[in-house]
DSSP file (Angstrom, degrees, kcal/mol; ACC not computed):
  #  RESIDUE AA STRUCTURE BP1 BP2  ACC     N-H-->O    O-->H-N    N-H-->O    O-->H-N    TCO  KAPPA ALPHA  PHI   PSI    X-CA   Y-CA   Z-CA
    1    1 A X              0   0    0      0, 0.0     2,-1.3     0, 0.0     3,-0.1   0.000 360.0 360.0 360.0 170.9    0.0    0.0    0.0
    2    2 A X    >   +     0   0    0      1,-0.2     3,-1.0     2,-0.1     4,-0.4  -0.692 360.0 172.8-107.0  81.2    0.9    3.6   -1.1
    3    3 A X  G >  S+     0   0    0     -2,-1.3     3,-0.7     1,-0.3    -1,-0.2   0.778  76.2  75.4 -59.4 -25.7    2.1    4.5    3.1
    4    4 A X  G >  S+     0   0    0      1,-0.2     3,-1.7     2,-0.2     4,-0.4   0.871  81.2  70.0 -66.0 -43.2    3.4    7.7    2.0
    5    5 A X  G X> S+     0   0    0     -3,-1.0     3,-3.4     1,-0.3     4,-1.6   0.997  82.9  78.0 -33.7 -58.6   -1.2    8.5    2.0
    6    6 A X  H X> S+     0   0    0     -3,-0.7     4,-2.0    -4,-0.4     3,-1.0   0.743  80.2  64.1 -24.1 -58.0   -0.3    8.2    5.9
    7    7 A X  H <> S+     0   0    0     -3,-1.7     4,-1.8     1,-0.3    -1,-0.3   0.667  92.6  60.1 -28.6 -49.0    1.1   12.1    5.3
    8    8 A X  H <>>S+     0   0    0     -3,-3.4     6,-1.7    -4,-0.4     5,-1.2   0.748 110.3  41.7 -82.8 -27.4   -2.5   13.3    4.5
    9    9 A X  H X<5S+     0   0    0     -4,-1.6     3,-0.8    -3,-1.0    -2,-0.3   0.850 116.1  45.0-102.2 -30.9   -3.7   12.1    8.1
   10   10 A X  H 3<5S+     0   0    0     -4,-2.0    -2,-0.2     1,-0.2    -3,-0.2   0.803 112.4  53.3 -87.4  -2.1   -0.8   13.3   10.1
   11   11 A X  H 3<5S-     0   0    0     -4,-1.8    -1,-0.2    -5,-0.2    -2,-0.2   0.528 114.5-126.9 -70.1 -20.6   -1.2   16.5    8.0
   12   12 A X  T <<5S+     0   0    0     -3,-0.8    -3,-0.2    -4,-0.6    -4,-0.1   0.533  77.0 123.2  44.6  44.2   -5.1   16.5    9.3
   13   13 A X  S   <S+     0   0    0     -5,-1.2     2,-0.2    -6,-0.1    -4,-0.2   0.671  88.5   1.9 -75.9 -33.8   -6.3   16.7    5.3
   14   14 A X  S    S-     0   0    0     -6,-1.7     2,-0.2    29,-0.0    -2,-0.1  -0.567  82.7-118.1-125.7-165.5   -8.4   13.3    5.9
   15   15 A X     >  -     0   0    0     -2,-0.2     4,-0.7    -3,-0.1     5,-0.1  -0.631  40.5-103.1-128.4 156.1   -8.8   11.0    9.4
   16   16 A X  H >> S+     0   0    0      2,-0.2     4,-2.2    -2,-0.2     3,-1.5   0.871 127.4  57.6 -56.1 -45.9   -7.6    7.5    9.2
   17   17 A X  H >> S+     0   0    0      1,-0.3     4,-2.3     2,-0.2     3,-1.3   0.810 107.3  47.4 -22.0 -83.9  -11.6    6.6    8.8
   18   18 A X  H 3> S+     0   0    0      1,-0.3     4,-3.5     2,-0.3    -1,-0.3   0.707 118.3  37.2 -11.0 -68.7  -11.6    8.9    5.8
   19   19 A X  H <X S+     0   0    0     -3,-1.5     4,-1.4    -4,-0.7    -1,-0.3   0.762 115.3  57.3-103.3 -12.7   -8.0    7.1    4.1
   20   20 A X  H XX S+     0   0    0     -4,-2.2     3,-2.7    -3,-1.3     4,-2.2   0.947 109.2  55.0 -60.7 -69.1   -9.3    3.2    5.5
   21   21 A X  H 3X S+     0   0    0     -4,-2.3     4,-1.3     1,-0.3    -2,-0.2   0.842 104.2  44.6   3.4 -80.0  -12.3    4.2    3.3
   22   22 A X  H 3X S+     0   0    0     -4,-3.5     4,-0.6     1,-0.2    -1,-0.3   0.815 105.9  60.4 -72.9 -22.7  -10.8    4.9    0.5
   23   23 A X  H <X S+     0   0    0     -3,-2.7     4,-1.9    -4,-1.4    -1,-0.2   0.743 100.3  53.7-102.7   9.9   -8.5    1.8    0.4
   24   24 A X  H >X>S+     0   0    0     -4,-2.2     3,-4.5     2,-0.2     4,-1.3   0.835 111.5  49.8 -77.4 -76.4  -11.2   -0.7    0.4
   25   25 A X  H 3<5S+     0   0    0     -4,-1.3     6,-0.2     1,-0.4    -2,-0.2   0.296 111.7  50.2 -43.2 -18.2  -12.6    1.3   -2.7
   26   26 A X  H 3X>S+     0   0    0     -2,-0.7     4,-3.4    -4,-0.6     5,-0.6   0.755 108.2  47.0 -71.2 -50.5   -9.4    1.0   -3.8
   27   27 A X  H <<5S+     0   0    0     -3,-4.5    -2,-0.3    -4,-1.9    -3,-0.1   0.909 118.4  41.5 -71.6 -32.1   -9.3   -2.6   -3.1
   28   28 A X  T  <5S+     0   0    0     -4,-1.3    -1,-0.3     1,-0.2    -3,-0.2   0.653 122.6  40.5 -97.5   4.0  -13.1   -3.3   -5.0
   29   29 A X  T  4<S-     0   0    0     -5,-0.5    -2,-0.2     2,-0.1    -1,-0.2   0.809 102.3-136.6 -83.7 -30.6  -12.5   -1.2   -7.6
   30   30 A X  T  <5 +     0   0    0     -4,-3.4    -3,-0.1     1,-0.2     2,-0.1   0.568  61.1 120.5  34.3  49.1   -9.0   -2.0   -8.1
   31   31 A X  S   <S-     0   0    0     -5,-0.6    -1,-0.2     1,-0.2    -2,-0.1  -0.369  74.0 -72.3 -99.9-156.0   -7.9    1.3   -8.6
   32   32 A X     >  -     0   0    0     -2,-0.1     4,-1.9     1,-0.1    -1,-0.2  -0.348  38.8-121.5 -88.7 153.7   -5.1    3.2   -6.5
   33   33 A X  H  > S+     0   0    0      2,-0.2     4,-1.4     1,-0.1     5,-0.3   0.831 119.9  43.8 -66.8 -24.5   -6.0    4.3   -2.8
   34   34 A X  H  > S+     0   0    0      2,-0.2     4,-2.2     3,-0.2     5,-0.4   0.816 106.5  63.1 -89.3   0.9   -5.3    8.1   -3.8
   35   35 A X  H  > S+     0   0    0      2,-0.2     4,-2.4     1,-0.2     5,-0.5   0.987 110.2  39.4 -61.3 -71.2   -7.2    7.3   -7.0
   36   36 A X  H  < S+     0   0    0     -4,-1.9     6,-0.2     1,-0.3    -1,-0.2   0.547 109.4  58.7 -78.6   2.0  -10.0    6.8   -4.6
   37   37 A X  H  < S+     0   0    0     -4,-1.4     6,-1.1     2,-0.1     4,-0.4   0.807 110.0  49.6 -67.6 -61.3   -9.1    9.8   -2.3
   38   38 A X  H >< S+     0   0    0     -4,-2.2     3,-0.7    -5,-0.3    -2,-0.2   0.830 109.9  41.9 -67.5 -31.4   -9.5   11.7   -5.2
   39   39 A X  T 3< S+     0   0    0     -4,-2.4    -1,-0.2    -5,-0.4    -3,-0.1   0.928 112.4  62.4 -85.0 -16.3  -13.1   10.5   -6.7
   40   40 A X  T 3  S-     0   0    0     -5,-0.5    -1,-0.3    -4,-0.2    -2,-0.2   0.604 114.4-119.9 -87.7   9.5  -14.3   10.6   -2.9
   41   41 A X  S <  S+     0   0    0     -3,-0.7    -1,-0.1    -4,-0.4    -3,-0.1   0.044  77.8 124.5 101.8 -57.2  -13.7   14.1   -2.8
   42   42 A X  S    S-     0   0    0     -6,-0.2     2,-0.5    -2,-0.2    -4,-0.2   0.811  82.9  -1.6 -19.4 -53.2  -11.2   13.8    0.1
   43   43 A X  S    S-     0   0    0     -6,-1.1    -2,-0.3    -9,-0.1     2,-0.1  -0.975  76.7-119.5-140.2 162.1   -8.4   15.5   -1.6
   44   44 A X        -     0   0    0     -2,-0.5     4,-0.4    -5,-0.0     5,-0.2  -0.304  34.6-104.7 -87.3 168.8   -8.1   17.1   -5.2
   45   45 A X  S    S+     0   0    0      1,-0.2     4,-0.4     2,-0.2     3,-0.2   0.700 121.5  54.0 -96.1   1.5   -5.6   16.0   -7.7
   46   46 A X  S  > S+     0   0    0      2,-0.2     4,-2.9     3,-0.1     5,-0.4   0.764 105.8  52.5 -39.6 -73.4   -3.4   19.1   -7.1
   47   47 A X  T  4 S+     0   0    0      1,-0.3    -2,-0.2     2,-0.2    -1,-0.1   0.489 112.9  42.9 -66.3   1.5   -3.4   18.3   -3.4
   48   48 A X  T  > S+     0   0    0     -4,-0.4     4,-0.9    -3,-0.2    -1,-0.3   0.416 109.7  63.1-136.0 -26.2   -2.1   14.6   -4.5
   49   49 A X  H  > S+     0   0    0     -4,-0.4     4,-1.0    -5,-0.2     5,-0.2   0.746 111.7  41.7 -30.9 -48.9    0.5   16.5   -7.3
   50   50 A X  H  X S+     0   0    0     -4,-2.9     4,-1.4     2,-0.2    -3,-0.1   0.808 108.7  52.5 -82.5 -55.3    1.9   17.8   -4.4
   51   51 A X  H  > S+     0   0    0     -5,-0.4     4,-2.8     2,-0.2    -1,-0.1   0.820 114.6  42.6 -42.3 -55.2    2.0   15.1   -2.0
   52   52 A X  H  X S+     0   0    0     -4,-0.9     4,-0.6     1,-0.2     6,-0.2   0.599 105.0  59.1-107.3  11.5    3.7   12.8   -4.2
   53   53 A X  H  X S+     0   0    0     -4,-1.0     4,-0.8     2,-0.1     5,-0.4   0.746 114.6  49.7 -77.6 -22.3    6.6   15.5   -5.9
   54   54 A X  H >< S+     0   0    0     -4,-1.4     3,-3.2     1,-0.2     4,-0.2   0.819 111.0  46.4 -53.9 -80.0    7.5   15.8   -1.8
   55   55 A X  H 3< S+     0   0    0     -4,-2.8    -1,-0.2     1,-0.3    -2,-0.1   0.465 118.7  34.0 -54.2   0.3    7.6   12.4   -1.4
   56   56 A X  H 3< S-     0   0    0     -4,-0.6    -1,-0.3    -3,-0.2    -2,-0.2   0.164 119.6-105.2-109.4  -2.0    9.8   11.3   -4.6
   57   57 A X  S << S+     0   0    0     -3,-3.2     2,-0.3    -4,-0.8    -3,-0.2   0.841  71.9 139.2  83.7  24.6   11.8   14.8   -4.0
   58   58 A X        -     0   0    0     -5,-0.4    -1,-0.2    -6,-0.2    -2,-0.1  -0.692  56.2-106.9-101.7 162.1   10.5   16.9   -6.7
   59   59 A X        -     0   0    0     63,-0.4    65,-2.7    -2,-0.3     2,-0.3  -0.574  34.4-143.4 -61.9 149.6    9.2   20.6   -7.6
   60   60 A X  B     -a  124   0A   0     63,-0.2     2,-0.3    -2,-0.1    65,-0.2  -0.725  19.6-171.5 -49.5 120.3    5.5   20.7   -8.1
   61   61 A X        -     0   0    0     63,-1.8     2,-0.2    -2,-0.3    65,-0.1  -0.861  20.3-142.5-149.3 131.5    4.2   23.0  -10.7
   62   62 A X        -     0   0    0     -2,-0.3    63,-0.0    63,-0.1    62,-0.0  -0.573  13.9-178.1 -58.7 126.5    0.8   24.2  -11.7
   63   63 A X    >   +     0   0    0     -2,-0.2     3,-3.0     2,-0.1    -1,-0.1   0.605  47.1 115.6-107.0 -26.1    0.4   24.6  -15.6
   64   64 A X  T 3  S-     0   0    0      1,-0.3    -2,-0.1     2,-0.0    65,-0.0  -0.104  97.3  -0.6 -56.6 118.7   -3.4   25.9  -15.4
   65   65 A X  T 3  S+     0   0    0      1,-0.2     2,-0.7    68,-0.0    -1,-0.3   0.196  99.6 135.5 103.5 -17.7   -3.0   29.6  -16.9
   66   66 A X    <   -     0   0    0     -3,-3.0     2,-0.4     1,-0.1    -1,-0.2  -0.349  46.3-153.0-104.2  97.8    0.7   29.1  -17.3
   67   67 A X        -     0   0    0     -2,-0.7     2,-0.6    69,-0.0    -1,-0.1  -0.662   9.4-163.7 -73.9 122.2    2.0   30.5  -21.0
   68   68 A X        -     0   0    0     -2,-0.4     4,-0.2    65,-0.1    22,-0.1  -0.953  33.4-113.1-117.8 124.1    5.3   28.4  -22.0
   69   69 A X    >>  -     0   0    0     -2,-0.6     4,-4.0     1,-0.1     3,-2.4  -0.083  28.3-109.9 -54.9 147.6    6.9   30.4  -24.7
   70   70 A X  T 34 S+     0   0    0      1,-0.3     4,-0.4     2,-0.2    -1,-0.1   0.662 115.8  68.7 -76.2 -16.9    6.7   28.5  -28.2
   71   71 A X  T 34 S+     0   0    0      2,-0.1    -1,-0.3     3,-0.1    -2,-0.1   0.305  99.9  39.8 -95.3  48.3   10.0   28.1  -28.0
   72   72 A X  T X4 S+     0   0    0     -3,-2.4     3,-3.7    -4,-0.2    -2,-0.2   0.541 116.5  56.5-108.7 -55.4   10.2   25.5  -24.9
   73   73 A X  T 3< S+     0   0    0     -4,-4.0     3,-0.5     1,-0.3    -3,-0.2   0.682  98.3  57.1 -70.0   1.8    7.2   23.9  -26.3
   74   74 A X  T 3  S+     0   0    0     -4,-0.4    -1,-0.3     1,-0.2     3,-0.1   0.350  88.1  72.3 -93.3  11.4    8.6   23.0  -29.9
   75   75 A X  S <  S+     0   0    0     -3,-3.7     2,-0.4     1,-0.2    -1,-0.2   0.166  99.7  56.9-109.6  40.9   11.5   21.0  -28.7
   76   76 A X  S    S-     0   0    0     -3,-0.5    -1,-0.2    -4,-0.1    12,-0.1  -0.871  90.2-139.0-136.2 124.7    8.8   18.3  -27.8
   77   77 A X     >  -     0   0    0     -2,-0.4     4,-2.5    -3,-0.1     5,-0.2  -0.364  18.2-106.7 -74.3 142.6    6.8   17.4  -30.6
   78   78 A X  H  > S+     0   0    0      2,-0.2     4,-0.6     1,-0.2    64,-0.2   0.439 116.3  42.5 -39.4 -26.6    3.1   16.8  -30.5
   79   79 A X  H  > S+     0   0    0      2,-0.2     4,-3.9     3,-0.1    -1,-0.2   0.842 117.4  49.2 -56.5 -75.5    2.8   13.3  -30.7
   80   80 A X  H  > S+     0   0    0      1,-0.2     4,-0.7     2,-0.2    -2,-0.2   0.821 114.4  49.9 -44.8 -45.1    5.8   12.8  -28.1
   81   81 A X  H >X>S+     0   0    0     -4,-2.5     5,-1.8     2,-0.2     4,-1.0   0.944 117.5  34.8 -75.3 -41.6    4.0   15.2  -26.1
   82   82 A X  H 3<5S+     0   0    0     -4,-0.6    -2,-0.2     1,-0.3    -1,-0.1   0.756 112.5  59.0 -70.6 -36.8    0.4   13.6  -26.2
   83   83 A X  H 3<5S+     0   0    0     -4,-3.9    -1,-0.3     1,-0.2    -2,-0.2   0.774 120.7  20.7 -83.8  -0.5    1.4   10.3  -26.2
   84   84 A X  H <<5S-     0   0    0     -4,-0.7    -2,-0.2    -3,-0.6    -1,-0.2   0.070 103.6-118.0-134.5  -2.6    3.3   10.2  -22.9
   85   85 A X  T  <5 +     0   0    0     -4,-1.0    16,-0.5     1,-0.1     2,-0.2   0.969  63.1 137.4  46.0  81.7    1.8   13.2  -21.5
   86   86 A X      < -     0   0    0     -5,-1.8     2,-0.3    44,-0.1    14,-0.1  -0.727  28.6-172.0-142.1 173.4    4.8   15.5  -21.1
   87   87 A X        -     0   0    0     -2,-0.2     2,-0.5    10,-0.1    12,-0.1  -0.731  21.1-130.8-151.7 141.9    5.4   19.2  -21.7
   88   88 A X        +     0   0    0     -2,-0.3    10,-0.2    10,-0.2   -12,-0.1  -0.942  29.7 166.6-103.6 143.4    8.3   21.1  -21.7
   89   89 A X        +     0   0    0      8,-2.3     2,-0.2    -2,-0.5     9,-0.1   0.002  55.2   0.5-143.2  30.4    8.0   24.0  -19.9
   90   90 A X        -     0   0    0      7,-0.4     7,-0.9   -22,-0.1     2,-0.3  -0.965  55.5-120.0 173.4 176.2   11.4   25.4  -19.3
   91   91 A X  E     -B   96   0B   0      5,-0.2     2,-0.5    -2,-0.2     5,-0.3  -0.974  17.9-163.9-136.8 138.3   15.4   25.0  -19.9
   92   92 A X  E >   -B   95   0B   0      3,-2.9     3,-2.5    -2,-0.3    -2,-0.0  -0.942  66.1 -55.3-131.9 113.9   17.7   24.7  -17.1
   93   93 A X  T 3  S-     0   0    0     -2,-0.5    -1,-0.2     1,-0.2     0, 0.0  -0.158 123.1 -26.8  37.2-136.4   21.4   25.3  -18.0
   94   94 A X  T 3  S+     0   0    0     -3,-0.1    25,-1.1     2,-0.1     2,-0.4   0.296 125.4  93.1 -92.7  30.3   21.5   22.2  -21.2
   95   95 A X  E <  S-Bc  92 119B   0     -3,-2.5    -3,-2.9    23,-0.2     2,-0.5  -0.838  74.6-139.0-109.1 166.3   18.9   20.3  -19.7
   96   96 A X  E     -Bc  91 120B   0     23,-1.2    25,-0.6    -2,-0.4     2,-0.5  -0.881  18.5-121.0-110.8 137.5   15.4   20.9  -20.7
   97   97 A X  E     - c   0 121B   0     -7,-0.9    -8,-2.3    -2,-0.5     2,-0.6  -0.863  28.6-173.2 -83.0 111.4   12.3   20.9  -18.0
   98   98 A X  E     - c   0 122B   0     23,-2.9    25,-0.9    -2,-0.5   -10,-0.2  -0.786  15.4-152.4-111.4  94.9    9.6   18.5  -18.4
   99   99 A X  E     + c   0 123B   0     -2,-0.6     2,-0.3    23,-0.2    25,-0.2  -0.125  29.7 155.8 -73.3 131.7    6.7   18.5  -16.5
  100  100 A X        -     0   0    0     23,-1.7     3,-0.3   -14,-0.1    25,-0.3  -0.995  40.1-128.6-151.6 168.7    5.2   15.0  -16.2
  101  101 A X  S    S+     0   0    0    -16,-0.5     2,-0.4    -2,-0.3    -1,-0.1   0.778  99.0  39.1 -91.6 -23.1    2.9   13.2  -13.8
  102  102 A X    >   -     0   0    0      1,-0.1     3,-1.9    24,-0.1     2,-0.5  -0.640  65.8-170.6-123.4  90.3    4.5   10.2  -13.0
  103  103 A X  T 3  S+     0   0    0     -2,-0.4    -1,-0.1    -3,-0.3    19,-0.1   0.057  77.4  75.9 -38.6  -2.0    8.6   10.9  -12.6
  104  104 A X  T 3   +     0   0    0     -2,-0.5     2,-1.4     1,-0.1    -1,-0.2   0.186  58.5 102.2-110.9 -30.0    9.0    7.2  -12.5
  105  105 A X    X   -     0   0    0     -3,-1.9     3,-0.9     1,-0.2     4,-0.2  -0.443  45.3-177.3 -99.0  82.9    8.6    6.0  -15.7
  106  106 A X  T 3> S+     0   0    0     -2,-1.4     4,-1.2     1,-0.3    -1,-0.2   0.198  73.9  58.4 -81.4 -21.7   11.7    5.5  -16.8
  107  107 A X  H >> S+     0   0    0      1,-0.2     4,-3.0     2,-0.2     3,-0.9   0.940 102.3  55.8 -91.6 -58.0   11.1    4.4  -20.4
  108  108 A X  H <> S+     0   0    0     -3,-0.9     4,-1.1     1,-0.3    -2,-0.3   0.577 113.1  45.6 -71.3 -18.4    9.2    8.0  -21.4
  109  109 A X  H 3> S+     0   0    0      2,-0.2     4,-3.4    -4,-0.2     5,-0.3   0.619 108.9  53.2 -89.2 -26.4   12.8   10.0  -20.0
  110  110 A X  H <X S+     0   0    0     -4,-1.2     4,-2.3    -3,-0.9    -2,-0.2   0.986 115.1  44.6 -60.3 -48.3   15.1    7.5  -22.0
  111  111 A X  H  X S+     0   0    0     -4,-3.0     4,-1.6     1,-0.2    -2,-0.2   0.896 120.7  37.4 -48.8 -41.4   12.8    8.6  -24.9
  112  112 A X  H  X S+     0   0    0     -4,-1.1     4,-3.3    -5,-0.2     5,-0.4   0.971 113.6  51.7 -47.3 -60.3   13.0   12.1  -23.9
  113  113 A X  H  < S+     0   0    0     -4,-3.4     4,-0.3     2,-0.2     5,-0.3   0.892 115.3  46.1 -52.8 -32.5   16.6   12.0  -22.9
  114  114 A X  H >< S+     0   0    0     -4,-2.3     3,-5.5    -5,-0.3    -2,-0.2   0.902 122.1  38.2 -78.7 -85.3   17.5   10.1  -27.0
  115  115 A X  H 3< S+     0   0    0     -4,-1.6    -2,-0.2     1,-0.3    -3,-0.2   0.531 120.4  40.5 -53.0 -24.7   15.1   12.8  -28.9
  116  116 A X  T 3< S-     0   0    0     -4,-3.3    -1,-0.3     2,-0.2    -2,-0.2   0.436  94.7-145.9 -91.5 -21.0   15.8   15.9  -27.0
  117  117 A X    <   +     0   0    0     -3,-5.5     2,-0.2    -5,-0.4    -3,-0.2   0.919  62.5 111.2  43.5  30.2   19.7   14.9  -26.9
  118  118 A X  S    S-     0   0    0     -5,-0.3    -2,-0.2    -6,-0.2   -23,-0.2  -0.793  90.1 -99.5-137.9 172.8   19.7   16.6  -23.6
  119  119 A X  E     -c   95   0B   0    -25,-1.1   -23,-1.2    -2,-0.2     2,-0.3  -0.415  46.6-143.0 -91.2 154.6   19.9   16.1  -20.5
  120  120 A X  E     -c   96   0B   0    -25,-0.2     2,-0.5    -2,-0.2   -23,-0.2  -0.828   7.7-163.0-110.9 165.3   15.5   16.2  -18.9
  121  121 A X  E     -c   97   0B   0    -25,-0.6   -23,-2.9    -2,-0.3     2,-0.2  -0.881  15.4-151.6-125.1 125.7   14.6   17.7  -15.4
  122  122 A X  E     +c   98   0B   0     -2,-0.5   -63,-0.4   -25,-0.3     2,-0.3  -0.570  20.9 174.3 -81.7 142.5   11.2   16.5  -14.2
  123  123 A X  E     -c   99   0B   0    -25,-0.9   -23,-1.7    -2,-0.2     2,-0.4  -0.990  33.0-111.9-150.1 166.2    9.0   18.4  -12.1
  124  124 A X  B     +a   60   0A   0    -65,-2.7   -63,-1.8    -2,-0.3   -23,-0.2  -0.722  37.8 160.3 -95.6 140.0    5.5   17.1  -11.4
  125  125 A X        -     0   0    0     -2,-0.4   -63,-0.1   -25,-0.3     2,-0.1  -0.763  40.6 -71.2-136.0 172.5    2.5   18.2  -12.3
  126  126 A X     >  -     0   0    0     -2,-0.2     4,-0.9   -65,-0.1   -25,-0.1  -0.357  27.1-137.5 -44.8 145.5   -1.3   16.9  -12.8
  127  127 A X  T  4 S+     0   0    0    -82,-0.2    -1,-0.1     1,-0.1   -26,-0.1   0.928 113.7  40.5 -47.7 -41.0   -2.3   14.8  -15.3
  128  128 A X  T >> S+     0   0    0      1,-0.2     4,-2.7     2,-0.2     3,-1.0   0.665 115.8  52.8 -69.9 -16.8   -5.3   16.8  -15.9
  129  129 A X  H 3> S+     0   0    0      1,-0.3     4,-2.9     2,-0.2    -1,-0.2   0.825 115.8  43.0 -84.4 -30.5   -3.0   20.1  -15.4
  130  130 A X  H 3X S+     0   0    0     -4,-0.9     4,-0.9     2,-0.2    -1,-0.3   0.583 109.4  55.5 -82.6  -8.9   -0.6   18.5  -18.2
  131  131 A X  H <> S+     0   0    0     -3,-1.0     4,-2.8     2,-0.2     5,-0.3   0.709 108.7  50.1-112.4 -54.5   -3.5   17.4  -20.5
  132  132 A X  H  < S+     0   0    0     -4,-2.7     4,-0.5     1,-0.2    -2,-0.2   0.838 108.7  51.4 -53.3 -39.0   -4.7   21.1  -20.4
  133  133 A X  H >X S+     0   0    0     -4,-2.9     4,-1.6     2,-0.2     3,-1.3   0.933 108.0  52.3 -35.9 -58.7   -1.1   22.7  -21.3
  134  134 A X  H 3X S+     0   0    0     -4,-0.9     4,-3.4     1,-0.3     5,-0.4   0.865 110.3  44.0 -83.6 -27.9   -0.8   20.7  -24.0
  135  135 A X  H 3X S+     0   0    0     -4,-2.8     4,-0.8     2,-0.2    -1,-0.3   0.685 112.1  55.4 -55.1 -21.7   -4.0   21.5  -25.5
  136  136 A X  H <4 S+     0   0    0     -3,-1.3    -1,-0.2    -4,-0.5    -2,-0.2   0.832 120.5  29.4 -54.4 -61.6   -3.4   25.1  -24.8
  137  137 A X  H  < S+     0   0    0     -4,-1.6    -2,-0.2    -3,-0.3    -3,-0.2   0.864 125.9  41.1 -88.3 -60.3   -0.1   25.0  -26.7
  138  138 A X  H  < S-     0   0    0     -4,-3.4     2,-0.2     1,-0.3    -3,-0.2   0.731 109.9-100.1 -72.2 -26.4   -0.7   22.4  -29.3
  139  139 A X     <  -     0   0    0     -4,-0.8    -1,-0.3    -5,-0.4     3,-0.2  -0.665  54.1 -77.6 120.6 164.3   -4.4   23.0  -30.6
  140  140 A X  S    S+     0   0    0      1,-0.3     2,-0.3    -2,-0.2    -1,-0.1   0.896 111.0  10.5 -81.1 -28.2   -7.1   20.5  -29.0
  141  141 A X  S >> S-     0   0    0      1,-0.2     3,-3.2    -3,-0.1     4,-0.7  -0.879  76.7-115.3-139.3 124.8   -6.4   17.7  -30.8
  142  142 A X  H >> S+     0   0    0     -2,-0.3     4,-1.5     1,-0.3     3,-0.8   0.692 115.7  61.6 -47.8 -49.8   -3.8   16.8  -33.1
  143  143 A X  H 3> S+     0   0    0      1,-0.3     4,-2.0     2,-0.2    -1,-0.3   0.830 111.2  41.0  -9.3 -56.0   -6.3   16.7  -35.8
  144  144 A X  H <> S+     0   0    0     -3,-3.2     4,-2.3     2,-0.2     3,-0.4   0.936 108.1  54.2 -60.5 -54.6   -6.9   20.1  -35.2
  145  145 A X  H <X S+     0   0    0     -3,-0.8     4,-2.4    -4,-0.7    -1,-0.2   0.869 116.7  41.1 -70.3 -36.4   -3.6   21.1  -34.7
  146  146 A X  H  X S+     0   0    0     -4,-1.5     4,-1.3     2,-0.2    -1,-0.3   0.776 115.1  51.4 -68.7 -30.7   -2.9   19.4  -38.3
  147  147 A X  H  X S+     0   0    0     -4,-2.0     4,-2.8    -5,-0.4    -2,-0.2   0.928 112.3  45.3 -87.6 -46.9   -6.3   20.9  -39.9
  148  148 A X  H  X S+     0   0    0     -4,-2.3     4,-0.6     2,-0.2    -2,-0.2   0.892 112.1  51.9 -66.2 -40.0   -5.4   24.6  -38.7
  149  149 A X  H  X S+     0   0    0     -4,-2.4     4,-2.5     2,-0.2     3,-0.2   0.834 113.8  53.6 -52.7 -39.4   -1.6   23.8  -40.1
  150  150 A X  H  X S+     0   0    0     -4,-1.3     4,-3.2     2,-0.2    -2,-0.2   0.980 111.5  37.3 -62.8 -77.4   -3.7   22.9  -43.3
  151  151 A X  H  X S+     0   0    0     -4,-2.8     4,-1.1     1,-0.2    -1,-0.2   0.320 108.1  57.3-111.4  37.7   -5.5   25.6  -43.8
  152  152 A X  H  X S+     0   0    0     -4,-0.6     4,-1.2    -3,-0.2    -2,-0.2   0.678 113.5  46.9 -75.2 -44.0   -3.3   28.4  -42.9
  153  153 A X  H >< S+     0   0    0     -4,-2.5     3,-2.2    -5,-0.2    -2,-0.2   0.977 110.3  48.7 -47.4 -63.1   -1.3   27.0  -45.4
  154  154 A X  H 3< S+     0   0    0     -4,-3.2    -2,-0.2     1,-0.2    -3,-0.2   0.847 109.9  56.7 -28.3 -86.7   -4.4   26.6  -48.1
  155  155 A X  H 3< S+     0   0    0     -4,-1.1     2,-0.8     1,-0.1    -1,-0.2   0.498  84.6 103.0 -77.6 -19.5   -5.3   30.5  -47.1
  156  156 A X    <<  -     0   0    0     -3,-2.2    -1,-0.1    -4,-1.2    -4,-0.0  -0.446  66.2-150.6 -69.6  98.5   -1.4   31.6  -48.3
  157  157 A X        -     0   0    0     -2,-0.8     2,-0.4     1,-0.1    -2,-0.0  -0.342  10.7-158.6 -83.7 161.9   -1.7   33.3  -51.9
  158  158 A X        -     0   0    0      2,-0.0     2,-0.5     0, 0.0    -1,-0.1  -0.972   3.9-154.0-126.6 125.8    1.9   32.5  -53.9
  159  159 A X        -     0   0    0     -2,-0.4     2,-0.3     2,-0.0    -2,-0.0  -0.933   6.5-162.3 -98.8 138.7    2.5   35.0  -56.9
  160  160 A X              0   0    0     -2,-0.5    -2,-0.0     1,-0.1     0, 0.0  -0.746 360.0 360.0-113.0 152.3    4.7   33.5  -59.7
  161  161 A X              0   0    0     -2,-0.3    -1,-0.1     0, 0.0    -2,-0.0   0.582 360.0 360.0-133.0 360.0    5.9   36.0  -61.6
C-alpha cells in the first residue's frame, strides 16, 4: 500500500476513517487508494501533485493559466507530447524541464533524454493540469492542430511571376 497516504492524516487533510475508506474502494475497484481519495472528494488532484513531488523529492508546478513560450514547447513534438503526457516547460542550463505526472517512468525519459539529446529535469505536475497545457499549446487535438496547419497554409496566396 501507497504508506506515503499516511502524510494526508498526520497533516489532518483526511482521518484515518476517511483514508481506510478509500482503500477498500481502492481494493473493490481495483484502482489506486489516492485514485480513490481523489473520486471521494477527500483531496483534489493538485493536493495529491503535491504530495507525491514531496515524497519522490520533486518541484511541483501548476500549468493551469501558465503561458510556456513556443520556443520551450517546440523541442517536444506533438505526438511525443500527447502520447506520454509531457510538456516542456522550461530549460535549465543544457537540460530541458519537463513536466510530467508520474517521474518514475523510466522508459518515457530514456525517450526524452534520446530525442531531445539533452539532459530532462522533471517536475511534477497533474495529469489533468498537463492534459490542459498541451491543449493550450498544441491545438485541442492533433487533428486540429494538423487541420489549422492545413489551412493556414491553403489561405497563403503564392504569386509566380
Amino acid at each position: 500500500m501507497a504508506d506515503w497516504l499516511e502524510r494526508f492524516v498526520e497533516d489532518g487533510t483526511i482521518g484515518e476513517s476517511q483514508l481506510e475508506e478509500a482503500r477498500q474502494m481502492a481494493a473493490s475497484l481495483g484502482i489506486t487508494p489516492e485514485d480513490a481519495l481523489v473520486r471521494q472528494g477527500y483531496i483534489n488532484g493538485s493536493d495529491l501533485g503535491r504530495a507525491q513531488a514531496a515524497v519522490f523529492n520533486y518541484e511541483f508546478m501548476e500549468l493551469e493559466g501558465v503561458q510556456i513560450p513556443n520556443s520551450i514547447i517546440e523541442q517536444i513534438s506533438e505526438s511525443v507530447a500527447r502520447d506520454n503526457v509531457v510538456i516542456a516547460v522550461g530549460n535549465e542550463g543544457d537540460a530541458v524541464v519537463v513536466a510530467m505526472h508520474n517521474p518514475n517512468n523510466m522508459d518515457v525519459l530514456d525517450k526524452l533524454r534520446f530525442l531531445l539529446n539533452k539532459d530532462v529535469k522533471v517536475v511534477m505536475a497533474t495529469m489533468e493540469s498537463i492534459q490542459g497545457a498541451i491543449n493550450r499549446h498544441y491545438g485541442q487535438t492533433e487533428t486540429e492542430s494538423v487541420d489549422t496547419m492545413i489551412s493556414e497554409f491553403t489561405e497563403k496566396t503564392i504569386e509566380f511571376s
